[in-house]
PDB file as gemmi writes it, atoms N, CA and C in Angstrom:
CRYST1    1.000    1.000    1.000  90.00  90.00  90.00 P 1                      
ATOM      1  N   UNK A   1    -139.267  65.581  53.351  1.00  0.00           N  
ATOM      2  CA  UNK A   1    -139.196  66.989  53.548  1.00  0.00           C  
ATOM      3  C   UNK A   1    -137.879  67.535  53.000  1.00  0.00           C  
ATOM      4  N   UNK A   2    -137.744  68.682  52.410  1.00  0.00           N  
ATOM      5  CA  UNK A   2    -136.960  69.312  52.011  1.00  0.00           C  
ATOM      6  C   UNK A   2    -136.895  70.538  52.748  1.00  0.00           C  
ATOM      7  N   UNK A   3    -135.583  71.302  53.011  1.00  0.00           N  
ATOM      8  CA  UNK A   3    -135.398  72.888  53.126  1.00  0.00           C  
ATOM      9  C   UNK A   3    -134.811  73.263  51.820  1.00  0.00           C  
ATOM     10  N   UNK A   4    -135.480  74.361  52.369  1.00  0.00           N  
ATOM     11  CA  UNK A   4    -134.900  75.301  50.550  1.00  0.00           C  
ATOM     12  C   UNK A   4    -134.097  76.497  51.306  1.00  0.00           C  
ATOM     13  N   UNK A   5    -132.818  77.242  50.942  1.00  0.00           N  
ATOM     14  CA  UNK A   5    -131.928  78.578  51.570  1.00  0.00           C  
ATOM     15  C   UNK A   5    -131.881  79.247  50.390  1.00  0.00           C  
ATOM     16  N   UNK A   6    -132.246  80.177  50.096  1.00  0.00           N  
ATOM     17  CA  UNK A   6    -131.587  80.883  49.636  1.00  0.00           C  
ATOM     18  C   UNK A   6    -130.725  82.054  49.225  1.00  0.00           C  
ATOM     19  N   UNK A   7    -129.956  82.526  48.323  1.00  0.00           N  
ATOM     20  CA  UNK A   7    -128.676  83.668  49.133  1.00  0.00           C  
ATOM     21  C   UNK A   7    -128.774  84.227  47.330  1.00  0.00           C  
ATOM     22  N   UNK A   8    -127.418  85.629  47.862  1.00  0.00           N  
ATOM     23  CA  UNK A   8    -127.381  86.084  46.694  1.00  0.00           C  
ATOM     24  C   UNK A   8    -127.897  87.527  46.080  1.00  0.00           C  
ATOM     25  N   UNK A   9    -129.069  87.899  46.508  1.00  0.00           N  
ATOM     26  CA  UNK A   9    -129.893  88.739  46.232  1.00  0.00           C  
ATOM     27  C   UNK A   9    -128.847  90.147  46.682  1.00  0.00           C  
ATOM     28  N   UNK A  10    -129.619  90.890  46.538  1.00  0.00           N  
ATOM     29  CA  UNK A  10    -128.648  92.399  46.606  1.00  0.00           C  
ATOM     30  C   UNK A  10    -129.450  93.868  45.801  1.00  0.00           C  
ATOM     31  N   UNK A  11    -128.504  94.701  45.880  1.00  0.00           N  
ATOM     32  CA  UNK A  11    -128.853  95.953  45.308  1.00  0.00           C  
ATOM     33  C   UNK A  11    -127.689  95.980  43.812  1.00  0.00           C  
ATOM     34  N   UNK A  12    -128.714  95.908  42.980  1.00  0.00           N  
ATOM     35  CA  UNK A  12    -127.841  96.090  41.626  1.00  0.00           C  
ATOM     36  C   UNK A  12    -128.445  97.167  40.582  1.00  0.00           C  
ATOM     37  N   UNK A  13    -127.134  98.098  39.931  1.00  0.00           N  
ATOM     38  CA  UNK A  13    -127.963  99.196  38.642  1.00  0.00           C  
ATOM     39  C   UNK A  13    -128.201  97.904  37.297  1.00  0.00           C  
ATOM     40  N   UNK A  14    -129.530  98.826  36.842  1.00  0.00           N  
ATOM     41  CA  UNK A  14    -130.264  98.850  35.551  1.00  0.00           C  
ATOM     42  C   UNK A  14    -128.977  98.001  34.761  1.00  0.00           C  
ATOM     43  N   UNK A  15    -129.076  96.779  34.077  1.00  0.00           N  
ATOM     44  CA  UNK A  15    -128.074  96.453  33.733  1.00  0.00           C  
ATOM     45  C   UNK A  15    -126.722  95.359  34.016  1.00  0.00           C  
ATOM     46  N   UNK A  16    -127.238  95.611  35.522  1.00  0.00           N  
ATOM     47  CA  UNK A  16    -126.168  94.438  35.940  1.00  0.00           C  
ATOM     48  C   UNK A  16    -126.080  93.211  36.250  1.00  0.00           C  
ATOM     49  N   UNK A  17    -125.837  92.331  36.565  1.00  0.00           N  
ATOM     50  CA  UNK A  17    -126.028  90.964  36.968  1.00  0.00           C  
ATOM     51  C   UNK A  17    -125.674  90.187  38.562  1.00  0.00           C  
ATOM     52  N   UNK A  18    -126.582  89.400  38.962  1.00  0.00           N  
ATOM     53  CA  UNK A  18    -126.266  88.586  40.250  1.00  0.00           C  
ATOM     54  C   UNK A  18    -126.752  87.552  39.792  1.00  0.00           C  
ATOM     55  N   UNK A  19    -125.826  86.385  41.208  1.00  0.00           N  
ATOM     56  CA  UNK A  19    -126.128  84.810  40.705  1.00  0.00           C  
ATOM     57  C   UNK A  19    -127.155  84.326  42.325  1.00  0.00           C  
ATOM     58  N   UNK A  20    -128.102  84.020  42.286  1.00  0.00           N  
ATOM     59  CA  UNK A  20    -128.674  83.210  43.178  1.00  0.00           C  
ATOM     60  C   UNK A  20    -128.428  81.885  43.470  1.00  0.00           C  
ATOM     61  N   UNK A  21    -128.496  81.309  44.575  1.00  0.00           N  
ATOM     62  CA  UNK A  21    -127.579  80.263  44.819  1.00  0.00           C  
ATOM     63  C   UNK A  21    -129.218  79.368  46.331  1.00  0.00           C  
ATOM     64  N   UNK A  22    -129.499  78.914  45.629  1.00  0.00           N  
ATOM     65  CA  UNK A  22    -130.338  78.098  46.610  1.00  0.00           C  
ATOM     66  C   UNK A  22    -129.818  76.596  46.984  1.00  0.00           C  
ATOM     67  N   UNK A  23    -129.300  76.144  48.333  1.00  0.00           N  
ATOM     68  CA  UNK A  23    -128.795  75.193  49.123  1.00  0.00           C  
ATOM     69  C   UNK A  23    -130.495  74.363  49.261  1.00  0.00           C  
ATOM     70  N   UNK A  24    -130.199  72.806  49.146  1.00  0.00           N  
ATOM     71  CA  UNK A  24    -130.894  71.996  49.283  1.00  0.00           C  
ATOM     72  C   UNK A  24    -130.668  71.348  50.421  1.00  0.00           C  
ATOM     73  N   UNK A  25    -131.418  70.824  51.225  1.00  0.00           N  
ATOM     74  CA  UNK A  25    -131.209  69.838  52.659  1.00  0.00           C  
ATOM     75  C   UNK A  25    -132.761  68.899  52.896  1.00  0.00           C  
ATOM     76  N   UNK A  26    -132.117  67.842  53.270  1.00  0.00           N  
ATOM     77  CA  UNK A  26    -133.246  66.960  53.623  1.00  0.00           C  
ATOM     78  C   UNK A  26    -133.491  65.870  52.473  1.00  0.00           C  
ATOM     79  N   UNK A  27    -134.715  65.613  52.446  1.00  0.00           N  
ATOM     80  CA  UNK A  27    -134.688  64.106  50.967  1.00  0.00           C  
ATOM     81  C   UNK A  27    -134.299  64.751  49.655  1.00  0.00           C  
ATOM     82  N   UNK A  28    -133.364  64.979  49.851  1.00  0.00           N  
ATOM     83  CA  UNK A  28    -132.723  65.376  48.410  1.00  0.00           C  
ATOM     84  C   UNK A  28    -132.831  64.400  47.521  1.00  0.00           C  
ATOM     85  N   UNK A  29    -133.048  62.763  47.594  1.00  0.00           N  
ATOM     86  CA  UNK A  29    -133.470  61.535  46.489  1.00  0.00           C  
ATOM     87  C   UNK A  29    -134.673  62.053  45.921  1.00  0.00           C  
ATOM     88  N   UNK A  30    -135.468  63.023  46.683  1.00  0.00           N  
ATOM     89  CA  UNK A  30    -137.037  62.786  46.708  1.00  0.00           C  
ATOM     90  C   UNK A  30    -137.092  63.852  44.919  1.00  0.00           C  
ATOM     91  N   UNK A  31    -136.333  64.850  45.317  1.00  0.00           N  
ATOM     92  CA  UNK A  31    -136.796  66.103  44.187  1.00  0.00           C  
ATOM     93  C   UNK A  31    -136.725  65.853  42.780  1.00  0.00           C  
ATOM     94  N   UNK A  32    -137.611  66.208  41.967  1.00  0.00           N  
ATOM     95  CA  UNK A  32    -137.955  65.776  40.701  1.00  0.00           C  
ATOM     96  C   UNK A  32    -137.574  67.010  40.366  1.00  0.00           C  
ATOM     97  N   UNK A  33    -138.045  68.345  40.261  1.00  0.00           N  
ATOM     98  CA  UNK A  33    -137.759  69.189  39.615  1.00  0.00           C  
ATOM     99  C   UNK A  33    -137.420  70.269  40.586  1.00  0.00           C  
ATOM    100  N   UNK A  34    -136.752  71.521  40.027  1.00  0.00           N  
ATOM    101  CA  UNK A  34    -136.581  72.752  40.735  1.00  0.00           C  
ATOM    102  C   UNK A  34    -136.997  73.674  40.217  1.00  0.00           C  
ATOM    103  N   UNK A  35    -137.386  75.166  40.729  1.00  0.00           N  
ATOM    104  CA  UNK A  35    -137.343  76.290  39.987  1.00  0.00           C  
ATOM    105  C   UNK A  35    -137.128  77.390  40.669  1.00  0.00           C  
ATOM    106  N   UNK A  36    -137.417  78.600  40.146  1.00  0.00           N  
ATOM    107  CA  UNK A  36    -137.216  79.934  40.495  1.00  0.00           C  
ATOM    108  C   UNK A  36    -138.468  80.699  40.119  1.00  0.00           C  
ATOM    109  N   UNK A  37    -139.274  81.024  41.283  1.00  0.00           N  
ATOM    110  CA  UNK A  37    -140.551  82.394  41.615  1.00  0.00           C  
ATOM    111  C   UNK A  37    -140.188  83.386  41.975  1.00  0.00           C  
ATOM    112  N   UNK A  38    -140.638  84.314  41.628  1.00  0.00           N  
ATOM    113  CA  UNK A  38    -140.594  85.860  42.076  1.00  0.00           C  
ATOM    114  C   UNK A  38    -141.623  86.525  42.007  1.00  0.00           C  
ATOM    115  N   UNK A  39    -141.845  87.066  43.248  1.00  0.00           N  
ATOM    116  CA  UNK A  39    -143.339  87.804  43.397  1.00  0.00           C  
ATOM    117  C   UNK A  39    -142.766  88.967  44.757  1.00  0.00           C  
ATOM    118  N   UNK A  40    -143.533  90.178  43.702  1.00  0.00           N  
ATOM    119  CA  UNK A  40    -143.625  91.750  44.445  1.00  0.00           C  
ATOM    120  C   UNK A  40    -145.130  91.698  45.515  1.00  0.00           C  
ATOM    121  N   UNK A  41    -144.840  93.227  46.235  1.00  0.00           N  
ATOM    122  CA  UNK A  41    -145.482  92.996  47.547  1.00  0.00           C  
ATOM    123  C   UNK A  41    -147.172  92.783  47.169  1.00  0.00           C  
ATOM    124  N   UNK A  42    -147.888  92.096  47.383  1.00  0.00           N  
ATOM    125  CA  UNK A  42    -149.452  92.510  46.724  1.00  0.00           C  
ATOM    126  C   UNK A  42    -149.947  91.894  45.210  1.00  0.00           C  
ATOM    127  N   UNK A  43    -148.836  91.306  44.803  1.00  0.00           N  
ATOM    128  CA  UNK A  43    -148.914  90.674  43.263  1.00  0.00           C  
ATOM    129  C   UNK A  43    -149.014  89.155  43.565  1.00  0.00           C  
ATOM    130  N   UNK A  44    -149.009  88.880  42.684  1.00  0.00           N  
ATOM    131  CA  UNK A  44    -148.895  87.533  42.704  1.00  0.00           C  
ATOM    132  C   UNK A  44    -147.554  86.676  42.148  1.00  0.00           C  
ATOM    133  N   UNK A  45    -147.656  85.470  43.020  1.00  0.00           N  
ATOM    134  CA  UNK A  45    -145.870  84.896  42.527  1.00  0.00           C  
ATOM    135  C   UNK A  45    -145.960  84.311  41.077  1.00  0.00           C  
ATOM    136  N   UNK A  46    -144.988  84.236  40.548  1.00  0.00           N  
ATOM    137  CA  UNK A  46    -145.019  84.327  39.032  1.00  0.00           C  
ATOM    138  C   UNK A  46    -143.335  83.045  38.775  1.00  0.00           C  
ATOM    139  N   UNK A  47    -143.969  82.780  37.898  1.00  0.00           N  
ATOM    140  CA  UNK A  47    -142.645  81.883  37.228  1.00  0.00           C  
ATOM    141  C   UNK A  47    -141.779  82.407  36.882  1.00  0.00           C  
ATOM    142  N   UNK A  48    -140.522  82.125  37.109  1.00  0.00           N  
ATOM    143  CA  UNK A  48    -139.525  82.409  36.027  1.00  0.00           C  
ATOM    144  C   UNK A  48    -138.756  81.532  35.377  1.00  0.00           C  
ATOM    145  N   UNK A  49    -137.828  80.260  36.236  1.00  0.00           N  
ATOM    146  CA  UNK A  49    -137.543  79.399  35.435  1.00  0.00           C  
ATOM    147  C   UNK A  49    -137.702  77.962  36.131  1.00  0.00           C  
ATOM    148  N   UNK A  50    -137.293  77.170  35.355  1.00  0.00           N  
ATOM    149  CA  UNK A  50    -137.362  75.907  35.909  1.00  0.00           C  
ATOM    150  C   UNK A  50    -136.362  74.618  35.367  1.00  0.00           C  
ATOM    151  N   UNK A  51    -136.015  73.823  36.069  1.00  0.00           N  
ATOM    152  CA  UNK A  51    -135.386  72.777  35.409  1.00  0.00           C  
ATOM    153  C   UNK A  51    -135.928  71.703  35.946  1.00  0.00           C  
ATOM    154  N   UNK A  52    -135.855  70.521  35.171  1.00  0.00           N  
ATOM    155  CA  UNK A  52    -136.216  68.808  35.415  1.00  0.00           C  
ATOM    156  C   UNK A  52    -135.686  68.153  34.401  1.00  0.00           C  
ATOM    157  N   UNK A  53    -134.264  67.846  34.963  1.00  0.00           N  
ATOM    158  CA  UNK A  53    -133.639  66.908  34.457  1.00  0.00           C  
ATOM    159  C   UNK A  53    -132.516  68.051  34.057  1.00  0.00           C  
ATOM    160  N   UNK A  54    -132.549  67.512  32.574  1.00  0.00           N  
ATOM    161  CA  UNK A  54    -131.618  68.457  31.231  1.00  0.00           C  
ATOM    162  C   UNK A  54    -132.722  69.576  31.263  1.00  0.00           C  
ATOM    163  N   UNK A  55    -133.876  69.349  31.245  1.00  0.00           N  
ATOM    164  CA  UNK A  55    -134.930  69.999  30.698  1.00  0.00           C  
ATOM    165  C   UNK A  55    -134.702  71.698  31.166  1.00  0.00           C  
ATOM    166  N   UNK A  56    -134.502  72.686  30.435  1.00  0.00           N  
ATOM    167  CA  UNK A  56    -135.237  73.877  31.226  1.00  0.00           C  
ATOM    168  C   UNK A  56    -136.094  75.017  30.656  1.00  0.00           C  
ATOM    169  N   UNK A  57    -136.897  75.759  30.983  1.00  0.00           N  
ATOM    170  CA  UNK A  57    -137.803  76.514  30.717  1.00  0.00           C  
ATOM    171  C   UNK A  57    -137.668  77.689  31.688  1.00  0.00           C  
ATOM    172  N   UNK A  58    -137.972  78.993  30.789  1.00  0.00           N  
ATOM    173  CA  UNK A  58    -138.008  80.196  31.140  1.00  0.00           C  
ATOM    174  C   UNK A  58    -139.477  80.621  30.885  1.00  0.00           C  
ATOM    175  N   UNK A  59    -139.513  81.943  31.742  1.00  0.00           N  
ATOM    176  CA  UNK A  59    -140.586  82.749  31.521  1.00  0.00           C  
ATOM    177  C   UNK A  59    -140.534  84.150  30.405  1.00  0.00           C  
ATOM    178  N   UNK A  60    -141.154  84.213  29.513  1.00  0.00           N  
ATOM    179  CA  UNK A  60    -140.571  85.128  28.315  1.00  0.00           C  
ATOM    180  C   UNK A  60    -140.191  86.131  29.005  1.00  0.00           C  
ATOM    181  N   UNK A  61    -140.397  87.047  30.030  1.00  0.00           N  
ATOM    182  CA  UNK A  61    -140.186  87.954  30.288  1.00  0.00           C  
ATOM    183  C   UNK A  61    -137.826  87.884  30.989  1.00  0.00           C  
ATOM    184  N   UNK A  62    -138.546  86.705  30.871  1.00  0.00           N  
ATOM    185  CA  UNK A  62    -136.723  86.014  31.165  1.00  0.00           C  
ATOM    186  C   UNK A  62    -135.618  85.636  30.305  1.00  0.00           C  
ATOM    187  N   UNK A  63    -136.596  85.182  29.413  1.00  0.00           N  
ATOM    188  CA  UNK A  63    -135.333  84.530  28.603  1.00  0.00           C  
ATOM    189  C   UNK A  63    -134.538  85.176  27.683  1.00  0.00           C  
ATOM    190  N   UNK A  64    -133.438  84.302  27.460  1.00  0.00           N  
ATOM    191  CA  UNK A  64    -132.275  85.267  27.146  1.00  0.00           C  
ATOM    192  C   UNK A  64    -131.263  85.963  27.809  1.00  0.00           C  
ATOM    193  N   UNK A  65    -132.076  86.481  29.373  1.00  0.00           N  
ATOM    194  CA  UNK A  65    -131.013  87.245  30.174  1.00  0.00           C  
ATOM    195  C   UNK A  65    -130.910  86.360  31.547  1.00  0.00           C  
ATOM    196  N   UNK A  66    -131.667  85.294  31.608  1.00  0.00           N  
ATOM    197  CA  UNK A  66    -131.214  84.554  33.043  1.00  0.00           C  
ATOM    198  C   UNK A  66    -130.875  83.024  32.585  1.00  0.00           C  
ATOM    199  N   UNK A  67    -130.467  82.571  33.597  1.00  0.00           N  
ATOM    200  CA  UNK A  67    -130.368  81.210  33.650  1.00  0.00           C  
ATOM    201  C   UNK A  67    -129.791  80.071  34.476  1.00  0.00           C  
ATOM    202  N   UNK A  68    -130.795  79.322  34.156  1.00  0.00           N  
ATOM    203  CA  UNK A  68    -131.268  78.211  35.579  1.00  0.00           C  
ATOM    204  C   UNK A  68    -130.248  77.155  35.428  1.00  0.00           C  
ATOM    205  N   UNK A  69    -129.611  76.522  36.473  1.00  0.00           N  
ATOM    206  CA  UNK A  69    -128.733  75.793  36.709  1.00  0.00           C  
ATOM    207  C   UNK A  69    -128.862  75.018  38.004  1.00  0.00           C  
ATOM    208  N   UNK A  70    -127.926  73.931  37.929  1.00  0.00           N  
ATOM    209  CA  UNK A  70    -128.578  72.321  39.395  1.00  0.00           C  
ATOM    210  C   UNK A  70    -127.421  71.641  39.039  1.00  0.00           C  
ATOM    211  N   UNK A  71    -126.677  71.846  40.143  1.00  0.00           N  
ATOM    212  CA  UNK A  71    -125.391  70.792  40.617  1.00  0.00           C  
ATOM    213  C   UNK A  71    -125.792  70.095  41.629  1.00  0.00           C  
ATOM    214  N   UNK A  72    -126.402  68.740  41.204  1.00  0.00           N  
ATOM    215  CA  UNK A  72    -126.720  67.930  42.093  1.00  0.00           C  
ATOM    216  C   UNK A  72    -125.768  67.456  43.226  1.00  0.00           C  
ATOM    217  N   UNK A  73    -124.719  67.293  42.800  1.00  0.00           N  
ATOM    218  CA  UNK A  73    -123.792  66.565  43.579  1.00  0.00           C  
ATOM    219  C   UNK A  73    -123.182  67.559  44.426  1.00  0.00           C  
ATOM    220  N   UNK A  74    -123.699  69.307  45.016  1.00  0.00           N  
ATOM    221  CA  UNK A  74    -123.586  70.013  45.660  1.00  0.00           C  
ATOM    222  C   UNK A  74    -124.978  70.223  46.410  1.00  0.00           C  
ATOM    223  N   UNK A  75    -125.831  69.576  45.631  1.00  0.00           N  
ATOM    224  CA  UNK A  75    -127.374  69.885  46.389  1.00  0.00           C  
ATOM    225  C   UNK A  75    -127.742  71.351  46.126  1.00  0.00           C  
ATOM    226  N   UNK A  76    -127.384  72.196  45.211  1.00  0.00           N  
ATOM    227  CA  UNK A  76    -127.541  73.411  45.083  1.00  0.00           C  
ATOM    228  C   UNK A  76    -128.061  73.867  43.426  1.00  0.00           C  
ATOM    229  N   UNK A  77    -128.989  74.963  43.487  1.00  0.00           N  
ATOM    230  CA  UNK A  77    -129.515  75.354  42.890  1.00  0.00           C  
ATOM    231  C   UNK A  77    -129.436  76.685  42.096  1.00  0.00           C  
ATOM    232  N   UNK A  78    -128.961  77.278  40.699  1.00  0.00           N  
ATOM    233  CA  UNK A  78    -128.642  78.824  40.512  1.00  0.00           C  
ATOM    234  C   UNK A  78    -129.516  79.201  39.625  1.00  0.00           C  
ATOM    235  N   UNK A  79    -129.345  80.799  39.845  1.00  0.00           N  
ATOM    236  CA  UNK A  79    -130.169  81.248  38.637  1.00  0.00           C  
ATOM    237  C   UNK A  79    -129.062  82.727  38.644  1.00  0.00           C  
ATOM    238  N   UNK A  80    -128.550  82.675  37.062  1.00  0.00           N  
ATOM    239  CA  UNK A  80    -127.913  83.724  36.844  1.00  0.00           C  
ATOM    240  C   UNK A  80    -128.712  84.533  36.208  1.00  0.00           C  
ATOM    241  N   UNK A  81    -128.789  85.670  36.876  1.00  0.00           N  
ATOM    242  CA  UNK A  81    -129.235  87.467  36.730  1.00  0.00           C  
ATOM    243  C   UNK A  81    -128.280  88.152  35.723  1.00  0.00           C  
ATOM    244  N   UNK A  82    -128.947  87.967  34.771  1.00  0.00           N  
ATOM    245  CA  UNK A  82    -127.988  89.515  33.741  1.00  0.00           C  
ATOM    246  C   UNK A  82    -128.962  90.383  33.194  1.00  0.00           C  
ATOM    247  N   UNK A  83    -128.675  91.240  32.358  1.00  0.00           N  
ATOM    248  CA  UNK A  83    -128.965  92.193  32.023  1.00  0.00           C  
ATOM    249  C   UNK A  83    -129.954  92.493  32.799  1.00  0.00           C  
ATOM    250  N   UNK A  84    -129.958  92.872  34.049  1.00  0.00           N  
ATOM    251  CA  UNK A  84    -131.165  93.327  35.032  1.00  0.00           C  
ATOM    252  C   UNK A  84    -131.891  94.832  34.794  1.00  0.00           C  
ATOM    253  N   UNK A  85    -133.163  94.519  34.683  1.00  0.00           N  
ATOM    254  CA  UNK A  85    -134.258  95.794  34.778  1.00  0.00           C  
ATOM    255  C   UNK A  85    -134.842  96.027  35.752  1.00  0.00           C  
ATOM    256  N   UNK A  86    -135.277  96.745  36.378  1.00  0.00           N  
ATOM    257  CA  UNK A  86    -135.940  98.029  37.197  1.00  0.00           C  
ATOM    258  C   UNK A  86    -137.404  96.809  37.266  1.00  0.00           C  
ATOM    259  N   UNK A  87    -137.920  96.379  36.378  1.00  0.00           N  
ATOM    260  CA  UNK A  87    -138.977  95.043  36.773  1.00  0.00           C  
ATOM    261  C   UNK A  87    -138.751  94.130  37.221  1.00  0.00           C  
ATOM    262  N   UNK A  88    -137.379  93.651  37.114  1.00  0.00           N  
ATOM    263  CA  UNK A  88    -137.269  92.315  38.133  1.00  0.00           C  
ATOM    264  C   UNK A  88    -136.935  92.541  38.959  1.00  0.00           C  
ATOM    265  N   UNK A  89    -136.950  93.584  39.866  1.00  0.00           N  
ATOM    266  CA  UNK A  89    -137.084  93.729  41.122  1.00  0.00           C  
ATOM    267  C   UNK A  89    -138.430  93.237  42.158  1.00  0.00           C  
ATOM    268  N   UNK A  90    -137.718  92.263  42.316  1.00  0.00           N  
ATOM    269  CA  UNK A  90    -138.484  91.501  43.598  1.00  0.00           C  
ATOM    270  C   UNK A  90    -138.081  90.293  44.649  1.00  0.00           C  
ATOM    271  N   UNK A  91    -138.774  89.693  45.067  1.00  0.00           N  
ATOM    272  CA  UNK A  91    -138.390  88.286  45.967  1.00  0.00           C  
ATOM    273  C   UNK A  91    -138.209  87.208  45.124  1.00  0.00           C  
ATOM    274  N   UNK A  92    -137.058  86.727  45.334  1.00  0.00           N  
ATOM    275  CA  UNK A  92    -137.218  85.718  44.336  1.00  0.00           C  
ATOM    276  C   UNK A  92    -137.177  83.969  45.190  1.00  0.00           C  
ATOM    277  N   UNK A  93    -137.887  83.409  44.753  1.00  0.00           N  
ATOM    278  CA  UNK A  93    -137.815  82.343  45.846  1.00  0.00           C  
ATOM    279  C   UNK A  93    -137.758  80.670  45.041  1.00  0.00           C  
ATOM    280  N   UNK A  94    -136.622  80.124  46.000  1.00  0.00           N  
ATOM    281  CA  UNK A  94    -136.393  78.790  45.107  1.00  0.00           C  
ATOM    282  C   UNK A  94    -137.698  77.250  45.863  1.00  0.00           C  
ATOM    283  N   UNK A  95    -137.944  76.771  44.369  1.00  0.00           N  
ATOM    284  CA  UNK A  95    -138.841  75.817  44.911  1.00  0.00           C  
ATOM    285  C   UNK A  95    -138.596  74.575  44.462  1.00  0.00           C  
ATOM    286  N   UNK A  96    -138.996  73.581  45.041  1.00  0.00           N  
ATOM    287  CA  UNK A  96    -138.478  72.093  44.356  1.00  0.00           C  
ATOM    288  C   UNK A  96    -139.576  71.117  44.254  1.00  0.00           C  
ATOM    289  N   UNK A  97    -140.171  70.401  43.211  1.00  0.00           N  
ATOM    290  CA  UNK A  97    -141.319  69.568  43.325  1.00  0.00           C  
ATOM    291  C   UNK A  97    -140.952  67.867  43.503  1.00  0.00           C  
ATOM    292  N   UNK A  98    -141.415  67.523  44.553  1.00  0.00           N  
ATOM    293  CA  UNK A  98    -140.826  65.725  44.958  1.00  0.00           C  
ATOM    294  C   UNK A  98    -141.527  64.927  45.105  1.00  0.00           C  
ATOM    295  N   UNK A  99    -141.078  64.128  44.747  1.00  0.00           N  
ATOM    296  CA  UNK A  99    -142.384  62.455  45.109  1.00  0.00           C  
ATOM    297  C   UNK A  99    -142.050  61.685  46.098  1.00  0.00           C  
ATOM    298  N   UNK A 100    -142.432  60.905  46.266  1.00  0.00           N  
ATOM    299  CA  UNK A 100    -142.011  60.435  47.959  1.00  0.00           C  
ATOM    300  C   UNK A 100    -143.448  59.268  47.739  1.00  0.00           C  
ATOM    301  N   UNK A 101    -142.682  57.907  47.671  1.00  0.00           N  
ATOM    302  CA  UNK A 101    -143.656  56.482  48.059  1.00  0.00           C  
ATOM    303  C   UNK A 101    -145.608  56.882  46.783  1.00  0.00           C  
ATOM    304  N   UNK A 102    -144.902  57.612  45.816  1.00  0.00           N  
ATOM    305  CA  UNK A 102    -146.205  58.283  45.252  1.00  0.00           C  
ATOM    306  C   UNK A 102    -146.977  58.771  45.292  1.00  0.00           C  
ATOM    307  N   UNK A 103    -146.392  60.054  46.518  1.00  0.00           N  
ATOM    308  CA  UNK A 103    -147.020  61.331  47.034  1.00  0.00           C  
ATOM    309  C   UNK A 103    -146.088  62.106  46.744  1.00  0.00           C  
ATOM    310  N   UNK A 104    -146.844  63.343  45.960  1.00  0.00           N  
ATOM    311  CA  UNK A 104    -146.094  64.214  45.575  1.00  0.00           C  
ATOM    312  C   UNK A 104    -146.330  65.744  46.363  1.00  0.00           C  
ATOM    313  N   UNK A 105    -144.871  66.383  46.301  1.00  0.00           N  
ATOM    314  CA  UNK A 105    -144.935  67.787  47.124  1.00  0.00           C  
ATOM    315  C   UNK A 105    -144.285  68.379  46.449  1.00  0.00           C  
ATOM    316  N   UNK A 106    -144.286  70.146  46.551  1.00  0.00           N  
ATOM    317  CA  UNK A 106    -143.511  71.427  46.900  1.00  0.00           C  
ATOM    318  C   UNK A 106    -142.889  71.997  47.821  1.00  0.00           C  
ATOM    319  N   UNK A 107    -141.932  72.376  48.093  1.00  0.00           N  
ATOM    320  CA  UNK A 107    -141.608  73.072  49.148  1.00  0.00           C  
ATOM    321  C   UNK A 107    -140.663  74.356  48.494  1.00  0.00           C  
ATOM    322  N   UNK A 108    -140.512  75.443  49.273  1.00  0.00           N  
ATOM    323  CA  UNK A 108    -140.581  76.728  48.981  1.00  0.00           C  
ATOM    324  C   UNK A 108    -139.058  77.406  49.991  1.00  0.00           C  
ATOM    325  N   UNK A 109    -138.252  78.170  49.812  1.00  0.00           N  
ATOM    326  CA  UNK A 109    -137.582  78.966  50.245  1.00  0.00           C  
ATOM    327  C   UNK A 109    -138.490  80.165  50.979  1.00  0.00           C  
ATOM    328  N   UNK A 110    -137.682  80.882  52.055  1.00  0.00           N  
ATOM    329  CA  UNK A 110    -137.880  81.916  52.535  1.00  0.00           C  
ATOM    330  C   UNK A 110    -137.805  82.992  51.349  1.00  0.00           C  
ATOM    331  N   UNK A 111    -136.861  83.016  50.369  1.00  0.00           N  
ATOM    332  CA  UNK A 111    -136.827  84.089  49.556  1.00  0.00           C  
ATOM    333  C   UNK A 111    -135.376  84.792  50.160  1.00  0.00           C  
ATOM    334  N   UNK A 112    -135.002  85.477  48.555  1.00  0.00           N  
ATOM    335  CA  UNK A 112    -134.012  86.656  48.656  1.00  0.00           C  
ATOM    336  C   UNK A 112    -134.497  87.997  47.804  1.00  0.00           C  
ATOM    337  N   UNK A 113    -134.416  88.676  48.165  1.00  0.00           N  
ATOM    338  CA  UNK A 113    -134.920  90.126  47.664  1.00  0.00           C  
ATOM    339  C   UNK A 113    -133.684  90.473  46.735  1.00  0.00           C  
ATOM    340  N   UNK A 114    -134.396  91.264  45.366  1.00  0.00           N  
ATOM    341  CA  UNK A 114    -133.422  90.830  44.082  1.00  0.00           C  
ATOM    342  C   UNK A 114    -133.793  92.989  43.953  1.00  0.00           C  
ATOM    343  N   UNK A 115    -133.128  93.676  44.027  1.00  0.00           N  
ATOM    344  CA  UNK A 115    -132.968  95.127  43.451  1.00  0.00           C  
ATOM    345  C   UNK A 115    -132.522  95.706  42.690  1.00  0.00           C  
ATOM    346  N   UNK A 116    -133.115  96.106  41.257  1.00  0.00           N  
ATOM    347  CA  UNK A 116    -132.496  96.975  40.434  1.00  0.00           C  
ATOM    348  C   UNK A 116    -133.076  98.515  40.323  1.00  0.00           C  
ATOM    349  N   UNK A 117    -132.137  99.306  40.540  1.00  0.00           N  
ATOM    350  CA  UNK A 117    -132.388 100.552  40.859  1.00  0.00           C  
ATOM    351  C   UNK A 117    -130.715 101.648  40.488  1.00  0.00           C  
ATOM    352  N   UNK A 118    -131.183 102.539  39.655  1.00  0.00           N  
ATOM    353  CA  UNK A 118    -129.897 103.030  39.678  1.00  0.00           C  
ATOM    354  C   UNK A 118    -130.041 104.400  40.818  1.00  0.00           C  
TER     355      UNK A 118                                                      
END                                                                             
């Protein structure tokens, strides 16, 4: 089992940038990969980025202005927010995929609410 925290989120103008910061706890050996979802009220949750390993991948609507980061040896997880639009306003929630004895899981953050609004 894993917990996922995550922090960071806020009220920011058209333009600006925040860093999300998701804390890991529990079988931290177990996690293979991490990422970052964001989903508005009634929509559906949607990708944005991800890392495994070196490896990382964005969602086009992302790339270029964010980016995903994993300091293992803090157990913590980022995703830097720049050039923020009025659309990425939403929940953004950190997730981690793990194996365990060759059962594999997800587990999910509560979420931080991400606002751009001037």
């Amino acid at each position: 089992q894993v917990q996922l925290v995550e922090s960071g989120g806020g009220l920011v103008q058209p333009g600006g940038s925040l860093r999300l910061s998701c804390a890991a706890s529990g079988s931290i050996s177990s996690i293979v990969s991490m990422g970052w979802y964001r989903q508005a009220p009634g929509k559906q949750r949607e990708f944005v980025a991800h890392i495994n390993g070196g490896i990382t991948n964005y969602a086009d609507s992302v790339k270029g202005r964010f980016t995903i980061a994993r300091d293992n040896a803090k157990n913590m997880l980022y995703l830097q927010l720049n050039s923020l639009k009025p659309e990425d306003t939403d929940v953004y929630y950190c997730q981690t995929t793990n194996t365990k004895w060759g059962r594999w899981s997800e587990y999910w953050g509560q979420g931080t609410q991400v606002t751009v609004s001037s």
